[in-house]
C-alpha positions as CSV (number, residue, x, y, z in Angstrom):
1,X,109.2,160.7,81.4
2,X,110.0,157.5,79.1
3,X,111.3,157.7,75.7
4,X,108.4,155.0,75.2
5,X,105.5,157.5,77.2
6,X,107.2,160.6,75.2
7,X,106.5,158.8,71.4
8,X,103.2,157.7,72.6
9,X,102.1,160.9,73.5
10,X,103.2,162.3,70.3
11,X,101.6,159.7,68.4
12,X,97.8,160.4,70.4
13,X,98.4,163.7,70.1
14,X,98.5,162.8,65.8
15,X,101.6,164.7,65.7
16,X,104.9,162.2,64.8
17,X,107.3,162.8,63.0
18,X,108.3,160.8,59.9
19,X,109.9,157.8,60.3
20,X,108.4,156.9,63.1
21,X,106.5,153.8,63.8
22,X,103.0,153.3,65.4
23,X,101.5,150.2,66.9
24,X,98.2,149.6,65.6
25,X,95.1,149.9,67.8
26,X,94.7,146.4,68.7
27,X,96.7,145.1,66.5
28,X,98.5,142.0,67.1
29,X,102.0,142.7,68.9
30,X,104.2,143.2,67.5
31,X,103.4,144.6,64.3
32,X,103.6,148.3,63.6
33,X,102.0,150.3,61.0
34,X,104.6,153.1,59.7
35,X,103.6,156.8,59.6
36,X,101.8,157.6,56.0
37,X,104.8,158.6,54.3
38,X,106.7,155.7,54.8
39,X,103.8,153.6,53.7
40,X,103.6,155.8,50.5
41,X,107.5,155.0,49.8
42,X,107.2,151.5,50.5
43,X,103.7,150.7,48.9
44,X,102.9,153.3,46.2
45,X,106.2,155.2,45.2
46,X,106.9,152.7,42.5
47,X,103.8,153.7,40.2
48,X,102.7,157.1,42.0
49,X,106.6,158.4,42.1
50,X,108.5,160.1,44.9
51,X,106.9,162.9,44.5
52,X,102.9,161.5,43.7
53,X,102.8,163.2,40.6
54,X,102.6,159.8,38.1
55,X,106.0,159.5,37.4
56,X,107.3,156.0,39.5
57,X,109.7,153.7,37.7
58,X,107.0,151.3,37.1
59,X,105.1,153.8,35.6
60,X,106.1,153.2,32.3
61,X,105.2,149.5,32.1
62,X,101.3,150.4,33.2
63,X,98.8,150.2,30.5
64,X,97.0,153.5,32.2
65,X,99.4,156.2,33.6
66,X,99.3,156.3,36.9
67,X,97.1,159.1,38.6
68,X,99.0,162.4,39.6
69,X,98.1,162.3,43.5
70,X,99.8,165.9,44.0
71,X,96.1,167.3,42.0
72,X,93.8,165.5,43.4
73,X,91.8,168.3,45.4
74,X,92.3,170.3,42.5
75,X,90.5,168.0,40.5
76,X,87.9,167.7,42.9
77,X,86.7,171.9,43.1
78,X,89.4,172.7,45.9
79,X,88.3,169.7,48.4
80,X,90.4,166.3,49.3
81,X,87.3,163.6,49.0
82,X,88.9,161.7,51.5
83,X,85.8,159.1,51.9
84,X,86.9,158.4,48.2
85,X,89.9,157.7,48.6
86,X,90.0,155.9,51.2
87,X,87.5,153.7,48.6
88,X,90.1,153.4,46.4
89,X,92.4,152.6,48.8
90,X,90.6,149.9,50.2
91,X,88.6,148.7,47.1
92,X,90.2,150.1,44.0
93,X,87.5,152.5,43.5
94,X,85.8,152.0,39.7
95,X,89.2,153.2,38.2
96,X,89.8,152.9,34.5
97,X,93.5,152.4,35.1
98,X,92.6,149.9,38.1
99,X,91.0,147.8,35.2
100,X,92.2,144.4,35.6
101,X,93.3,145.2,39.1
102,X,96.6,147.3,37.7
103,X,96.4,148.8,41.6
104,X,96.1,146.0,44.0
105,X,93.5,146.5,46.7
106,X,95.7,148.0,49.3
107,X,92.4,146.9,51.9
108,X,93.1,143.4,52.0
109,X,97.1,143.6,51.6
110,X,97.0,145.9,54.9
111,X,94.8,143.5,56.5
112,X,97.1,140.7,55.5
113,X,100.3,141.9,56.7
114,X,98.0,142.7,59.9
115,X,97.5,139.1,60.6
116,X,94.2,138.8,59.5
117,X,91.3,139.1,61.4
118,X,90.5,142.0,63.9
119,X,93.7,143.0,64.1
120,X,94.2,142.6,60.6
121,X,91.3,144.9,60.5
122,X,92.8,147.6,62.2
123,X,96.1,147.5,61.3
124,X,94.4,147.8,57.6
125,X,92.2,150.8,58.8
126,X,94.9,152.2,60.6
127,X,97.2,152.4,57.4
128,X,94.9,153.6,55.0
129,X,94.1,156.7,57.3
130,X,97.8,157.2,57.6
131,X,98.2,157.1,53.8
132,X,95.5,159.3,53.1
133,X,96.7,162.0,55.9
134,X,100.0,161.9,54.0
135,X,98.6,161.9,50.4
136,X,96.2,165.1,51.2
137,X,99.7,166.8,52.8
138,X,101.1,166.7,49.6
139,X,98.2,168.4,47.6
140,X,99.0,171.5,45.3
141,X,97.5,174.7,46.0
């Protein structure tokens, strides 16, 4: 079997391991959308922090502090509302600290770097669920 038939079947079987790169679902060729921890890194560690508790290097410089995104299904009785994030992810959600647009809407950035239309659809899509499987992984209990 392939090295290229052994990552795909790890990637359709939702198991990859970080660092690894997926091709979009009908995304143009050849743009990839990385695995939701590298995504966090590149896209949301700078206000959110390494660890998603608030504490980024930008952090300080933000008129709201940034949301600790290690609580979040604590602050939502024991369940990750993953529709609302996804929201927020995509929209900005009706967040005081998102204000002005202090958070930019991830949604159309995703579908930019996508290429814009249908694959710039799913390449958008495609990211957001990967950010949102890793934010929920890295939930307190």
């Amino acid at each position: 079997m392939s090295s290229m038939w052994k990552i795909t079947l790890v990637a359709a079987s939702g198991i990859a391991p970080s660092g690894f790169f997926l091709t979009a679902v009908h995304a143009a060729p050849p743009e990839t959308v990385r695995l939701g921890e590298g995504l966090y890194l590149e896209y949301c560690y700078q206000c959110h922090g390494k660890d998603g508790s608030g504490n980024g290097p930008t952090a300080q410089y933000l008129k709201v502090k940034p949301a600790d995104l290690t609580t979040i299904s604590k602050r939502a009785n024991g369940q990750f509302p993953a529709a609302r994030i996804a929201e927020i992810l995509r929209y900005g959600g009706d967040i005081p600290g998102h204000g002005p647009r202090e958070m930019p809407l991830w949604g159309k950035v995703f579908s930019k770097k996508g290429g814009g239309g249908r694959a710039g659809g799913n390449y958008s899509r495609t990211a957001v669920i990967e950010l949102l499987k890793y934010v929920k992984s890295i939930q307190k209990k």
